[in-house]
C-alpha positions as CSV (number, residue, x, y, z in Angstrom):
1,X,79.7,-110.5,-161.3
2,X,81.6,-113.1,-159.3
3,X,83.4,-112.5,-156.1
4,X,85.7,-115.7,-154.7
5,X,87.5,-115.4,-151.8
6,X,90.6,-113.8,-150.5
7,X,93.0,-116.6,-149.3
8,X,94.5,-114.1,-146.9
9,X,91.6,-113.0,-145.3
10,X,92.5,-112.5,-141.4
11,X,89.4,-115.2,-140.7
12,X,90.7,-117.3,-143.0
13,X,91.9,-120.1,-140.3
14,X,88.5,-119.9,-138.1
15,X,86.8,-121.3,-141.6
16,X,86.1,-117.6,-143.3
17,X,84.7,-117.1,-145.4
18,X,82.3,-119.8,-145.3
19,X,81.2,-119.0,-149.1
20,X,83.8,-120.6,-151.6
21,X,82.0,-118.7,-154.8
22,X,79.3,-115.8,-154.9
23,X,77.8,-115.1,-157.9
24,X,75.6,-111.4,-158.3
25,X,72.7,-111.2,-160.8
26,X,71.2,-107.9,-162.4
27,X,67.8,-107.5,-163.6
28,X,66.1,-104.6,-165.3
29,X,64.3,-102.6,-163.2
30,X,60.5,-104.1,-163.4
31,X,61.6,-107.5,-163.4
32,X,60.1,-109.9,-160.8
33,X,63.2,-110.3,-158.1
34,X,61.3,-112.7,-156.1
35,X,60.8,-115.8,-158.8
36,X,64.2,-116.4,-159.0
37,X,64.0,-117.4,-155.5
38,X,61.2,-119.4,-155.6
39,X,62.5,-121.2,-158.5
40,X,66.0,-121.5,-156.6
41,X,67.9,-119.8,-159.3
42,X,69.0,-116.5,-156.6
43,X,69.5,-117.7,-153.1
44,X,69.5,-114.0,-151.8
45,X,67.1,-111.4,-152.3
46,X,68.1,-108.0,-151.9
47,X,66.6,-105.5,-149.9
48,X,66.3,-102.3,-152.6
49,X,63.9,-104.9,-154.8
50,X,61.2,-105.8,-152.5
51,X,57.8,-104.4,-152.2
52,X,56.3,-104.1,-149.1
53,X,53.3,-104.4,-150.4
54,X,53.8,-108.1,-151.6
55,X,54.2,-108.8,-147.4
56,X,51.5,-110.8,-146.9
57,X,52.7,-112.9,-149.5
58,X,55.8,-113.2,-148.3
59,X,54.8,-113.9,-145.5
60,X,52.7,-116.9,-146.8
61,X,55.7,-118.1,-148.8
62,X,57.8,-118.3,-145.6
63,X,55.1,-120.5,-143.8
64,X,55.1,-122.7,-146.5
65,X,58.6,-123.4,-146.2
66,X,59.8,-121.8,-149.8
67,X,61.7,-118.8,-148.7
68,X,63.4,-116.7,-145.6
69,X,62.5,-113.2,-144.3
70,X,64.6,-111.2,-142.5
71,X,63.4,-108.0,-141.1
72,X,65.2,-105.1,-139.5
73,X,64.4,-101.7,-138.6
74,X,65.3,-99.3,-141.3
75,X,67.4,-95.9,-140.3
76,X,64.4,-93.5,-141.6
77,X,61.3,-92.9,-140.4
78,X,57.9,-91.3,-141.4
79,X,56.8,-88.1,-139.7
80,X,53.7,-86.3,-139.9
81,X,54.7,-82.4,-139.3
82,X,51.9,-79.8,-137.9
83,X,52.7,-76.4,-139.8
84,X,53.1,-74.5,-136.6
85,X,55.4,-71.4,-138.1
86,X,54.3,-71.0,-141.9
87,X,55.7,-68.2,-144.4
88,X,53.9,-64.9,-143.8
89,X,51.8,-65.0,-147.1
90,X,50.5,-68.7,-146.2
91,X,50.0,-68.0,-142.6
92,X,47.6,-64.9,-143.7
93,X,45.7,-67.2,-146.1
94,X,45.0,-69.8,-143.9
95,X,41.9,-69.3,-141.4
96,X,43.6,-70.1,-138.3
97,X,46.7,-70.5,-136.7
98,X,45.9,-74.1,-135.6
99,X,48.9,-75.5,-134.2
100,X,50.7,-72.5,-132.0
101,X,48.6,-74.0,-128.6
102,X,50.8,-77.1,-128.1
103,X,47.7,-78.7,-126.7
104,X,46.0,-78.9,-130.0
105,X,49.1,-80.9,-131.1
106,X,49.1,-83.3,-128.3
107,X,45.4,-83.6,-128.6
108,X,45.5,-84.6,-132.4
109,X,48.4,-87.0,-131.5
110,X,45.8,-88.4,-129.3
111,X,43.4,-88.7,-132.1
112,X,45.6,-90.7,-134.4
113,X,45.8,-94.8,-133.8
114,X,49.2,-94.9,-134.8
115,X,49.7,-98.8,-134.4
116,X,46.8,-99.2,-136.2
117,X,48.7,-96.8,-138.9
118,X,52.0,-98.5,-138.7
119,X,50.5,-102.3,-138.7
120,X,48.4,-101.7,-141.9
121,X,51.1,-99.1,-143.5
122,X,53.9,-101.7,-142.7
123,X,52.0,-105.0,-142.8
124,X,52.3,-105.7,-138.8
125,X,55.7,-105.9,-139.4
126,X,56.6,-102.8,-136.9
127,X,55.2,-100.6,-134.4
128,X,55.1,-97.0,-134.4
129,X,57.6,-94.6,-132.6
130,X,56.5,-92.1,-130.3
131,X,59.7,-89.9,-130.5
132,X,62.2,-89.4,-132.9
133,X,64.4,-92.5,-131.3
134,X,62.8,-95.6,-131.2
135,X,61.6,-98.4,-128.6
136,X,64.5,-100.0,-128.9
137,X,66.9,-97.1,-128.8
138,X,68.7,-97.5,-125.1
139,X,67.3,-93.4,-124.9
140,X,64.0,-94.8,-125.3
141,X,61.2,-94.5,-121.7
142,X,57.7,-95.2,-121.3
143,X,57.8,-91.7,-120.1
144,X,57.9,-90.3,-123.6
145,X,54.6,-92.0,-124.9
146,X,52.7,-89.0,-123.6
147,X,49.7,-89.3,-126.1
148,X,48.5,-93.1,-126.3
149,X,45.5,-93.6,-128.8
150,X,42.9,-91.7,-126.8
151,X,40.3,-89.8,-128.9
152,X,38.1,-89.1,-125.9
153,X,41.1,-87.2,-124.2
154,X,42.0,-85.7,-127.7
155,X,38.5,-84.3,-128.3
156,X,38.4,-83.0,-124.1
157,X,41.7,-81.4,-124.7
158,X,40.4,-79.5,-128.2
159,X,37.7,-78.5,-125.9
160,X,40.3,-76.9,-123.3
161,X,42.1,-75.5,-126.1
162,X,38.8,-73.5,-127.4
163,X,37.6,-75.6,-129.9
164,X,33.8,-77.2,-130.0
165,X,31.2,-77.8,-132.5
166,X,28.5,-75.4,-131.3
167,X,26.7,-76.0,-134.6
168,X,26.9,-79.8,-133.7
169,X,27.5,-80.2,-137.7
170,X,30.3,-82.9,-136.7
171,X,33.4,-80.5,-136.9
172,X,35.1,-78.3,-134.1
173,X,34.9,-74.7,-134.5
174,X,38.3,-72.4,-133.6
175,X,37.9,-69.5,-131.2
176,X,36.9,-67.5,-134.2
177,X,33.8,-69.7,-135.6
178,X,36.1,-70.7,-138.6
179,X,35.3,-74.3,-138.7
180,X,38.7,-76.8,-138.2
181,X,39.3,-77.9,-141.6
182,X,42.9,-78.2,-142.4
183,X,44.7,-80.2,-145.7
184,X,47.3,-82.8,-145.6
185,X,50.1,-82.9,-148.4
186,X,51.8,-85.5,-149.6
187,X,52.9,-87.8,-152.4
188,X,51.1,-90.8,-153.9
189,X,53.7,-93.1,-154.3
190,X,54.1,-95.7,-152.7
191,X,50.8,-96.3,-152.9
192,X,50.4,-98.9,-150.4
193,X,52.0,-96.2,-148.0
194,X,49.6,-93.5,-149.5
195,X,46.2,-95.2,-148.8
196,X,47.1,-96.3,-145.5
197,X,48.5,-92.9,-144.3
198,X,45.8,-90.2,-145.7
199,X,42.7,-92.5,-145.1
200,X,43.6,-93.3,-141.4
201,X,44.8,-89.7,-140.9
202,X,42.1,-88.5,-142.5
203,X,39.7,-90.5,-140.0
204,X,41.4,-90.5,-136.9
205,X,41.1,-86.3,-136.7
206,X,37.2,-86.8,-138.0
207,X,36.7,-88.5,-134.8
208,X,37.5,-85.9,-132.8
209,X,35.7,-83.2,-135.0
210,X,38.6,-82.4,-137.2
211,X,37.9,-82.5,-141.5
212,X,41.3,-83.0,-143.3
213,X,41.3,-83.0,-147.0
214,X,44.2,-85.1,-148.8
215,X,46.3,-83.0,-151.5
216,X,48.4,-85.5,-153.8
217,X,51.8,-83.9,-155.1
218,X,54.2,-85.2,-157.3
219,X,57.3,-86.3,-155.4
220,X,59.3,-84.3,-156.9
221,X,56.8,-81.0,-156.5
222,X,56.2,-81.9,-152.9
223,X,60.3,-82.7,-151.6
224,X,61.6,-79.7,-154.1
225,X,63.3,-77.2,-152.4
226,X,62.8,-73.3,-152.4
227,X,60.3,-70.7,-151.6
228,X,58.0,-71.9,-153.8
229,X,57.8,-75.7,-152.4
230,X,54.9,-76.6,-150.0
231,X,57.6,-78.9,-147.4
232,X,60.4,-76.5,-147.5
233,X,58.6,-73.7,-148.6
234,X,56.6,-73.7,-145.4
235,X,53.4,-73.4,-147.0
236,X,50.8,-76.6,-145.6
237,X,49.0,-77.6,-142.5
238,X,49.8,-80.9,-142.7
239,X,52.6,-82.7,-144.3
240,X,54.7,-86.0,-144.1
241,X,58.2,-86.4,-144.4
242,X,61.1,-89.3,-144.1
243,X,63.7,-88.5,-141.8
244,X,67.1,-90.4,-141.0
245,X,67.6,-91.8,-137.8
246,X,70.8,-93.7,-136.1
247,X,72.2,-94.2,-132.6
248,X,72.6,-90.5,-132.2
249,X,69.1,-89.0,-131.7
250,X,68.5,-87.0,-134.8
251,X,67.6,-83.7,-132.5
252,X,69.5,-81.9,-134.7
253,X,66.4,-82.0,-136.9
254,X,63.9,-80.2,-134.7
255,X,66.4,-77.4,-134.3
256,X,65.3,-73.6,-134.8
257,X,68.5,-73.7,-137.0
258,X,67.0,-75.8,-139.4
259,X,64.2,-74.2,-140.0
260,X,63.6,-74.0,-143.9
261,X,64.3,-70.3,-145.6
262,X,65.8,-67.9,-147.7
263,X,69.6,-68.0,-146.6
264,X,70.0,-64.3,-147.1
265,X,67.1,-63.7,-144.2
266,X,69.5,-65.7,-141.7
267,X,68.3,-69.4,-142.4
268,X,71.4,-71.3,-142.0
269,X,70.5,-74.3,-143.8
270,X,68.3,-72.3,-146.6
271,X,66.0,-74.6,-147.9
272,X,67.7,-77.7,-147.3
273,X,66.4,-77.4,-143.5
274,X,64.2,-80.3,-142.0
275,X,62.7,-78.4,-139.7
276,X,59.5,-77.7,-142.1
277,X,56.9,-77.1,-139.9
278,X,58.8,-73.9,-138.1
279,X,59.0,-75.1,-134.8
280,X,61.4,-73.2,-132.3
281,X,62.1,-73.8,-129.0
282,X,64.9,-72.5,-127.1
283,X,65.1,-75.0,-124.2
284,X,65.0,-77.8,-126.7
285,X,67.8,-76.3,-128.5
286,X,69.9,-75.6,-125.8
287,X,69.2,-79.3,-124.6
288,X,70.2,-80.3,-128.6
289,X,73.3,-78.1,-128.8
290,X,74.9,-79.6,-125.4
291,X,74.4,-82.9,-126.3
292,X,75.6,-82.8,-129.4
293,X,79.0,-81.0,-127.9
294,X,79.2,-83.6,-125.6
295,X,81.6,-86.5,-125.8
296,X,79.3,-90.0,-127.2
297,X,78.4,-91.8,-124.0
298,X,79.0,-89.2,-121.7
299,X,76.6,-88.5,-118.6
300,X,76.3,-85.1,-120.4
301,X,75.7,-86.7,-123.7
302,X,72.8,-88.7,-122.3
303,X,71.3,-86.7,-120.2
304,X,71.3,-83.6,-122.7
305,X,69.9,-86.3,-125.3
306,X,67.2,-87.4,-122.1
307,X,66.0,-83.9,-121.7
308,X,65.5,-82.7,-125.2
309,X,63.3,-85.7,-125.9
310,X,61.6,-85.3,-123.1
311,X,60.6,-81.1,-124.2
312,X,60.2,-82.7,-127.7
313,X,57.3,-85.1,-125.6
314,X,55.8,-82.3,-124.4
315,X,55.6,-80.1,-127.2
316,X,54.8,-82.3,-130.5
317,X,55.9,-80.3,-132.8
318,X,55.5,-83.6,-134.7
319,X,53.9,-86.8,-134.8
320,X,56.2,-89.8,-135.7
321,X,54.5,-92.3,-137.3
322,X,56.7,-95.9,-137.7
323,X,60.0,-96.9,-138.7
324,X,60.5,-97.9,-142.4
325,X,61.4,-101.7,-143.1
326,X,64.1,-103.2,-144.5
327,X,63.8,-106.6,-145.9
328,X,65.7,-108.9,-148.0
329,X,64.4,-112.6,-149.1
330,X,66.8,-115.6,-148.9
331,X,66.1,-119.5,-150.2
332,X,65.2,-121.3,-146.6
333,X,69.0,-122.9,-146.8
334,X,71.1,-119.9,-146.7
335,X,72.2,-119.1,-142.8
336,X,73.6,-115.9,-140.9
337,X,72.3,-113.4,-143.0
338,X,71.2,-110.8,-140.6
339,X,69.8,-107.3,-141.5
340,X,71.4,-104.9,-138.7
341,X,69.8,-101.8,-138.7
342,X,73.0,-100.0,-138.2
343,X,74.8,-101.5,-141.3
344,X,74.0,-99.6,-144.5
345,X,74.3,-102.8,-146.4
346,X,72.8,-106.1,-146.0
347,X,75.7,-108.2,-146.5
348,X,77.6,-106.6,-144.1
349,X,78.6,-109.7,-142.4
350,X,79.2,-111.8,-145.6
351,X,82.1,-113.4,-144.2
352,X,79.7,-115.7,-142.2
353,X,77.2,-116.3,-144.7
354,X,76.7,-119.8,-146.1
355,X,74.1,-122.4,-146.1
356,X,72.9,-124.7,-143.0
357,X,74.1,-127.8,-142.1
């Protein structure tokens, strides 16, 4: 497919668009996309076809002068989600109610290096987020990052909570005896994401007494929707799902409203709700609801935003984890192409794309 320019292009007189041909390739799906690069034969490699697990190679490619990266923050994020309010049936299986005491929350949050997680998950490419708006989101304070890495405070808080190891086996017992062993769901693929996520998990909450078996499930088993699905079903402890994320803090998420369920028992978004772990909390969603009936920009808008992060701080009803990545490759000559993380394409500015002088 070749695209030459419009000679009536409003730019046209300040020298746009810089490109006078562009010429699009398509490759089956398994094909390497990053050869043709190397070999100069695509100047521009989009981001859809890069692995993130080939980073470090990348990475090595750029320092060697045969290729750009360019690197934005992507408008998803990953989010582990503590299965505070689970269907009836689940919630009676289950040996505890682990996560109703907020503190238990805030103390695992402590227990989890999450930019350890996001540097090894993402390839030291990004840090992790420590609300559901990121450090570069002009919402964003310190004041939000109420549970740093700190395992000692984590395993003090447990013990505040009601949780110790009296039998000094190595794992925390609940106020019932029943030792703390809980089970995280989620899917294999990608499997760079997958062994980074479950085995640092799955050894931050050891060190502060906490066993956490992995359960893989097909993506399409895990992210189905309906009663019988663990995410939207409401039926896990532990569980991580990819949310979308823009200027707008996505509060609407958190909302009792969107709480997974049968639509006939009152769930207004059925089982298309993001709210999986059942979290409800009426301040928050009064906070939610003003700011998203405020005009953008208002001192209402920003200070209803302000407040429901802050209760969200509080209460963890999750634990984000990092931002995904976007990425695209380009040959070292090509200029001005700049991922924008609020651009759903990465040629959104391909008026000024063209090579360097």
């Amino acid at each position: 497919m070749v695209l030459l320019p419009n000679r009536d292009y409003y730019r046209s007189e300040a020298g746009y668009p810089r490109l006078e041909r562009l010429r699009f390739r398509f490759f089956r799906l398994n094909d390497d996309m990053v050869a043709p690069v190397l070999a100069g034969e695509c100047l521009v490699d989009l981001e859809d076809e890069i692995d993130p697990l080939h980073m470090p190679y990348y990475r090595e490619a750029e320092e060697n002068g045969l290729l750009s990266r360019h690197i934005a923050l992507g408008d998803t994020y990953q989010n582990l989600n503590f299965g505070i309010n689970p269907v009836p049936d689940y919630e009676t299986a289950r040996a505890y109610d682990w996560f109703d005491d907020k503190r238990v929350r805030q103390a695992l949050t402590m227990c989890l290096d999450r930019q350890r997680l996001a540097e090894q998950a993402a390839y030291g490419e990004t840090d992790y987020i420590v609300n559901y708006v990121s450090q570069a989101h002009p919402f964003f304070d310190l004041a939000l990052n109420r549970w740093p890495y700190n395992p000692a405070a984590g395993r003090e808080l447990l013990r505040e909570a009601g949780f110790a190891d009296g039998n000094r086996d190595g794992v925390i017992e609940g106020p019932n005896d029943v030792p703390f062993v809980i089970s995280l769901q989620m899917t294999p693929e990608p499997e760079w994401a997958y062994e980074s996520l479950a085995r640092l998990i799955v050894e931050g909450f050891a060190d502060c007494g906490v066993t956490t078996t992995v359960e893989q499930r097909p993506t399409s088993e895990l992210y189905a929707l309906g009663p019988d699905a663990p995410l939207a079903g409401r039926q896990f402890d532990l569980g991580i799902t990819q949310l979308p994320t823009g200027i707008d803090p996505p509060c609407q998420w958190y909302l009792t409203a969107s709480i997974p369920g049968n639509p006939n028992d009152g769930f207004a978004f059925g089982w298309r709700g993001a709210n999986v772990g059942g979290w409800s909390d009426p301040n928050f969603d009064a906070a939610c609801e003003r700011a998203q009936a405020a005009f953008y920009g208002s001192e209402a808008y920003e200070s209803a935003h302000r407040e429901a992060l802050a209760i969200f701080a509080e209460e963890m009803p999750t634990v984000p984890l990092f931002p995904e990545l976007r990425v695209a490759l380009t040959s070292p000559e090509v200029a001005n192409l700049r991922l924008d993380s609020t651009q759903p394409s990465p040629l959104w500015n391909l008026f000024e794309i063209g090579w360097k002088e």
